[in-house]
N, C-alpha and C positions, 0 to 999 in steps of 0.2 A: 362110310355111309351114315355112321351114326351121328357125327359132326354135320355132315351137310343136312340132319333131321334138327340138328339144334338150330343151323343157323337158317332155314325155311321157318323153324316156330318165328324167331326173334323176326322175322322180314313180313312174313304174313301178322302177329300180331300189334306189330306198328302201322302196318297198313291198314288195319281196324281203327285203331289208333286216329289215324290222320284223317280219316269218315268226320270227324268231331264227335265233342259227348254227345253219346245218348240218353236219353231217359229214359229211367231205372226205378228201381224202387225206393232210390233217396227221396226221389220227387213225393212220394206218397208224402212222406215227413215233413210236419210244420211246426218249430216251435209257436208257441204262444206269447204274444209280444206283451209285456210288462211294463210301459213304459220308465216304470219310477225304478225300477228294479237294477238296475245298474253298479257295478262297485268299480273301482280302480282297475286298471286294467296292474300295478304291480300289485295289486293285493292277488292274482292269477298265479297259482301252482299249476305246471301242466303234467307233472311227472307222473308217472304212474311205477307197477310191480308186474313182471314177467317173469315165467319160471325161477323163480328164487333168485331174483336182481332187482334193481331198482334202475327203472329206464327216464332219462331226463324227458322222453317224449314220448305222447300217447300214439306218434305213427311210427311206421319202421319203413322200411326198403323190399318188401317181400321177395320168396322165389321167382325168379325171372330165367337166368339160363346156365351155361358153362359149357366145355366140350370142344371147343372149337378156337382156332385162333381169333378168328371175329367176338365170337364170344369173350373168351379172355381177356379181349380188350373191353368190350363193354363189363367185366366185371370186374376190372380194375378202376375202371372209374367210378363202378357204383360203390368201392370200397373206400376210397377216396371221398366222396364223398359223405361218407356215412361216418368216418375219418373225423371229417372237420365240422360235422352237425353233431355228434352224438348217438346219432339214431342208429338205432339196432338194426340189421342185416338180414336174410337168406337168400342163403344159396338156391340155384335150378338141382333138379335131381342129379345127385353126383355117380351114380348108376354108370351112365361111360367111364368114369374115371376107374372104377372100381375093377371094370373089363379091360380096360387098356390104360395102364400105367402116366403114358405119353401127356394124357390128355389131363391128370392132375395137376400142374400147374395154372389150367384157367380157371380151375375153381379154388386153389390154396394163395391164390392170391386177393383173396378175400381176407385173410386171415392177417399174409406179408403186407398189404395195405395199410393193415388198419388191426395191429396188434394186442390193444386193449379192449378192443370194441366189443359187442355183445353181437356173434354170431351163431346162425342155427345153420345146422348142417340140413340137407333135403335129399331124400330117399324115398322110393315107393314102396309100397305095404306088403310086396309080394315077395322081395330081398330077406336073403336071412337074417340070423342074428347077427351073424359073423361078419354080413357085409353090415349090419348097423354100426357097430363098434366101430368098423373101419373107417366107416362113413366121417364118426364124431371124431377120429382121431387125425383124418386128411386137414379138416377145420381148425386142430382144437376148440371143436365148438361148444356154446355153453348149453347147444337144447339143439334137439332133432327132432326137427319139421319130419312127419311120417303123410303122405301124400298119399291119398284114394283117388283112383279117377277112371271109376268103369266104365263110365259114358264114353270119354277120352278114347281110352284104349279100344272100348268099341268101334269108333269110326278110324281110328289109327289104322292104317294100311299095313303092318308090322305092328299091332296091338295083340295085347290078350285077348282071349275071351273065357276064360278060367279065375273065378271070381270067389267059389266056396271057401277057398283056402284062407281070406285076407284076413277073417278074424283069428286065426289062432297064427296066422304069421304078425298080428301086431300083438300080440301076448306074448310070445316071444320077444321078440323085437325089444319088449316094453322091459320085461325082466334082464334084457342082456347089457343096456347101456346102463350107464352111470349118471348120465344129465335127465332133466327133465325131456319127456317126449309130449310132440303138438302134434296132432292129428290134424290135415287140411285138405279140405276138399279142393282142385283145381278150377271152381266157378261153376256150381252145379248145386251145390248148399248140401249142409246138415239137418236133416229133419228131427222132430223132435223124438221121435222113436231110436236115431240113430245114436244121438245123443245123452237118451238112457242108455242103450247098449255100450258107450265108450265110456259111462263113468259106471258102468256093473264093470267092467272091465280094468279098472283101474288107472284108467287115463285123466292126468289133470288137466289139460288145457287143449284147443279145440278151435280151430280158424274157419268158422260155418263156410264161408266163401263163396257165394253163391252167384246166382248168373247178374246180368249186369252189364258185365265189363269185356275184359277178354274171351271172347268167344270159344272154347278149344274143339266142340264141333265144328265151328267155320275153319278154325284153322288145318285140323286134322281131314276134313271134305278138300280142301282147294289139293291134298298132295294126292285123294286119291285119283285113279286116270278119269271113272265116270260121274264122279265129285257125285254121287247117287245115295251120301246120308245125310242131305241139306234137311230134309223134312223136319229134324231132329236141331234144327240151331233154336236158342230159347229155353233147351230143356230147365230142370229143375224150378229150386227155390231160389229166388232175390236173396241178399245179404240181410236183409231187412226183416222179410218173412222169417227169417230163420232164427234170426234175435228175440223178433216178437214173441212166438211158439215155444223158446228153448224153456225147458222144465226146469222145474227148482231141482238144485242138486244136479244139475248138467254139468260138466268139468268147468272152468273156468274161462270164459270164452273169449276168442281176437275174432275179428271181422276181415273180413278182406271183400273183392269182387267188385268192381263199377265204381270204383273211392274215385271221385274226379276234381275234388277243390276241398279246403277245408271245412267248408261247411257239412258236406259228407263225414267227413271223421267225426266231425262235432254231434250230427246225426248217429253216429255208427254208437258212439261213448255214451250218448244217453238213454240208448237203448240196450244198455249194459253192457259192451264190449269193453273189457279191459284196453285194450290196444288195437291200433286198424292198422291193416297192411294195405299199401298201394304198389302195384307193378306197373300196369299198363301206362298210367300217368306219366311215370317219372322214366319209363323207355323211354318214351318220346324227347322226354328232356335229353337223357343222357346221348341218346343218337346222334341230334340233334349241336348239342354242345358241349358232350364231355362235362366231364366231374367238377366243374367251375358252375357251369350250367345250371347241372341237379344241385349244387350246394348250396345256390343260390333260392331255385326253388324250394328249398325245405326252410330254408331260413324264413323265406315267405310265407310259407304255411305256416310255420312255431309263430309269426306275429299276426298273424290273421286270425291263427284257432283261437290265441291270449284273448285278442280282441272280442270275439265271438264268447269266449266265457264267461268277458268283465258284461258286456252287452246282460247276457242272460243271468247276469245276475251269479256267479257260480263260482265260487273263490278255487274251487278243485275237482277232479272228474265224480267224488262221491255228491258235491253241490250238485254238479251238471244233473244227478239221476234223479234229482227232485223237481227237474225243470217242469213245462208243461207242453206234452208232445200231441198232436193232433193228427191221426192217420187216417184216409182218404184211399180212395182207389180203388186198384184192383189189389192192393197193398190188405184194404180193408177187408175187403171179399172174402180173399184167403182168411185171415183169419175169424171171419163169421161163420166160413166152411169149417174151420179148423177149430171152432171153439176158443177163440184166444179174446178175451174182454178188453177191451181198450179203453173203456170208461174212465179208467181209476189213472189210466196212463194222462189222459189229457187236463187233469186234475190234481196233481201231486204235490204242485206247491201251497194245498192245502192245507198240507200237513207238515208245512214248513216253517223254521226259522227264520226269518231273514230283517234284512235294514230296512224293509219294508214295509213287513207286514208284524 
């Protein structure tokens, strides 16, 4: 039964998926057009730094699935592809695998794919130590994705509802493995409250994730019989809101949720995400046309995002954070409710160097 929950997630959210993009809270985001401001697009560094590595690309492949032979194969391709781009990895929660032996090969084939690659292992927060350990060592991954999603599990027909416990099961967790550990929301976001409480906790890095994109109350509503927790699709915070609001001294932060072209990652990076995760996007790819497919598409984005940074003028992601960002919307609201000043943001390359100015 557990398999055929994986492979309904992966069916239902492609079929979100195939709706077309929505607009999200990238929309609020506008850089500020410069026109003189322009450099080489090979003077462009895109690489950035993830739990103690150095990643050739500011996006990755995020959690998507495993468990399943359907799955399996969609995660052989996504290995493959990640293979022959560079780009970093993770896994769906390896949680079945860990219960039923069988089912370890569609996710350690992530790893037989694509042997040098920089993979995160995916587990949820309520697992113990012992299953973390095991988690990073199914992988040999080099960091464990730790995965919150009470919303989720709330409309999960076969979900928790037993929640007190997650903070001292990720303190544990966090003390038991040896790799860096990422905290990720499932598309529901990290508030900035939460975000103090993960770095008193000793957590470095942090994938806000917010809504957007994959829906997991739509997808979790369509399996149950009276689909009767639709009221509740939209919860949370945008990817967006969540970047804007994150406090100083927050753990280090990746983006994920609603990423639909590179100009969204471009968005995501200048609002201080070290690295943006995409799922839902690059399903579609890989369903679609297999690991040639998605390789294709990423190579697409590495020369679009280049372009996009030589454009704004921004020889590296530390350039990009001096861009100038103009936020709008209901993007804005939030943070007028929220206290969060945008002034200085839409202003930045005031206080900049450049071939410019």
């Amino acid at each position: 039964m557990s398999g055929d929950r994986k492979d309904d997630h992966v069916r239902l959210a492609a079929e979100q998926q195939a709706s077309g993009p929505r607009r999200n809270g990238y929309d609020d985001v506008a850089f500020v057009h410069h026109a003189l401001d322009g450099i080489d697009v090979d003077q462009v560094t895109l690489s950035t730094e993830v739990a103690d590595a150095p990643w050739p690309l500011p996006f990755y492949i995020n959690a998507m699935t495993g468990g399943s032979d359907m799955t399996g194969a969609v995660n052989r391709d996504l290995a493959i592809a990640a293979r022959e781009t560079g780009a970093a990895i993770a896994s769906g929660s390896v949680s079945i695998a860990l219960g039923d032996p069988s089912v370890a090969p569609t996710f350690r084939v992530l790893r037989e794919e694509n042997p040098d690659g920089f993979v995160m292992a995916n587990l949820g927060v309520e697992r113990s130590a012992d299953d973390a350990r095991r988690a990073v060592e199914l992988l040999e991954a080099n960091a464990l994705q730790v995965h919150v999603n009470a919303v989720q599990e709330t409309v999960m027909p076969e979900g928790s509802r037993s929640f007190s416990t997650w903070p001292s099961s990720l303190e544990r967790i966090i003390a038991a493995v040896d790799v860096p550990v990422i905290v990720k929301e499932v598309g529901f976001g990290l508030s900035s409250g939460t975000l103090r409480r993960l770095a008193d906790m000793g957590v470095a890095y942090a994938d806000v994730s917010g809504n957007g994109g994959t829906d997991f109350v739509r997808v979790e509503n369509e399996r149950r019989p009276q689909r009767d927790y639709g009221y509740l699709e939209g919860w949370g915070q945008s990817t967006v809101a969540c970047l804007l609001e994150a406090p100083a001294g927050a753990p280090t932060l990746l983006a994920s949720g609603g990423v639909r072209s590179p100009l969204d990652v471009a968005r995501a990076l200048a609002l201080g995400a070290r690295a943006v995760g995409v799922s839902g996007s690059f399903l579609s790819v890989v369903l679609d046309g297999g690991a040639e497919a998605l390789r294709d598409r990423i190579q697409e984005w590495t020369m679009h995002l280049g372009s996009l940074f030589a454009l704004l003028g921004a020889e590296d992601l530390t350039a990009l954070r001096t861009t100038d960002v103009v936020v709008s919307g209901a993007t804005a609201q939030f943070c007028a409710a929220r206290g969060v000043d945008l002034t200085t943001l839409a202003q930045r390359s005031l206080g900049r160097s450049s071939n410019a100015r």
